[in-house]
C-alpha angles and dihedrals in degrees: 000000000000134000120229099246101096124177117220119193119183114045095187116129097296105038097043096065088041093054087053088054103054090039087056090048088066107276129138100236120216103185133181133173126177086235103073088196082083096072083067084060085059088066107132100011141093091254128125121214119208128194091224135018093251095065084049092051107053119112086006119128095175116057120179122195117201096166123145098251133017088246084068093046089048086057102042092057098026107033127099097271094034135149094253090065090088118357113123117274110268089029116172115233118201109194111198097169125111114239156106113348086202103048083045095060093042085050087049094054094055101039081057088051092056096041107264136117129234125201117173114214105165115182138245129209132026148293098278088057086046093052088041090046092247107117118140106237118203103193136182139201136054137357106240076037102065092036093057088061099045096107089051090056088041084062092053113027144039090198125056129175119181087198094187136288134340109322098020102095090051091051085057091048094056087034084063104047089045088067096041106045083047085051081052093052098039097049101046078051087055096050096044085054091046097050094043084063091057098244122147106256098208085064094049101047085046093053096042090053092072100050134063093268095068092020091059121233097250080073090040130034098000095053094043094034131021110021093056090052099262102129097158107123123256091188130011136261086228093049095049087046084055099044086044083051105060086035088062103038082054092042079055087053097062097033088251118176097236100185104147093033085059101052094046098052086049088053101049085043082059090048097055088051094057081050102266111149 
């Protein structure tokens, strides 16, 4: 188990208010940023502030990395003035970053050279979770692992998923924000069109709230259809080629940038012509 001496390294907006968590659940927190500003943030908490991650480090057998790019995690751990120059042997690393799935395997495989143990656990949500300690935490790695860490994910989060081994976790989390960075993109598409054909948009946001356009079809069709086996078609590839069709010849009209519409009709085009229909 471990002990209640934790190292934190990365004090930005997400890892500040998680630090403070797990400091509140009872840890001892070690914690160390490359913006020394930070350390004025600390005012009033348990927390310790270290000039580099080694003096944060020392005694620690947990060390948690919450840095904007693997490169930043690599050096934190790796570099000259590192964490594992003096956290204790068999030390757990619990990397919370987003960042690179290959560059985290390859971190996992030398931590394990040098006898330590990586687990990824990146986090879900925003700020506001992170302040409130419910976050939604997506980790990867082993079991006992995983386990080892669970009152630390206790301190930050109301929602944890072990996903699967090293590197998983992190591929949810991209997964994730795919998807949500393409929504962003897509929807901000939708009201401009929208906009550009003179309708209100209050009334518009509120109707497509309540259909699978603005309810997602992973709550919609997904959920009801295909990923509980059921592929037999509600509505046609034709028909949404048709209704694609006249969106996109009134989209022309009004010199509306079409990009998603586009590409969908292409790709059902492509679909009829494998024999979907």
């Amino acid at each position: 188990m471990l002990d209640k001496k934790v190292c934190f390294i990365g004090l930005g907006t997400m890892g500040l208010p998680m630090a403070k968590n797990i400091a509140d659940f009872g840890y001892e927190v070690f914690a160390y940023d490359i913006n020394k500003e930070v350390e004025l943030n600390l005012k009033g908490t348990e927390i310790k502030f270290f000039h580099t991650a080694s003096e944060a480090a020392l005694g620690c057998s947990l060390v948690i990395t919450m840095l904007p790019t693997s490169c930043d995690v690599r050096e934190a751990l790796f570099g000259k003035k590192g964490a594992l120059k003096n956290c204790l042997p068999n030390s757990l690393i619990i990397e919370m970053s987003t960042g690179s799935v290959k560059q985290l395997i390859r971190l996992g495989k030398d931590l394990k050279a040098t006898g330590y143990r990586l687990i990824d656990a990146p986090v879900g949500r925003s700020k506001i979770e992170a302040a409130t300690g419910k976050l939604l935490v997506m980790v990867g790695g082993e079991t006992k692992d995983v386990k080892e860490a669970n009152n630390i994910f206790k301190a930050v989060a109301d929602q944890v998923e072990h996903v699967g081994p090293l590197g998983f976790g992190l591929k949810v989390k991209l997964v994730n924000n795919y998807m949500t960075m393409v929504n962003s993109v897509l929807t901000g598409e939708v009201l401009a069109f929208a906009q550009q054909l003179g309708l209100d948009l209050t009334t518009v946001v509120k109707i497509l709230s309540t259909t699978s356009a603005g309810l997602g079809e992973l709550n919609t069709s997904y959920s009801k259809k295909a990923l509980i086996g059921d592929f037999t078609p509600d509505f046609s590839i034709k028909m949404a080629i048709k209704d694609l069709k006249m969106a996109l010849e009134l989209s022309s009209d009004v010199q509306n940038e079409a990009y998603f519409g586009t590409l969908a009709k292409t790709l059902f085009t492509e679909a009829t012509r494998d024999g979907l229909s």
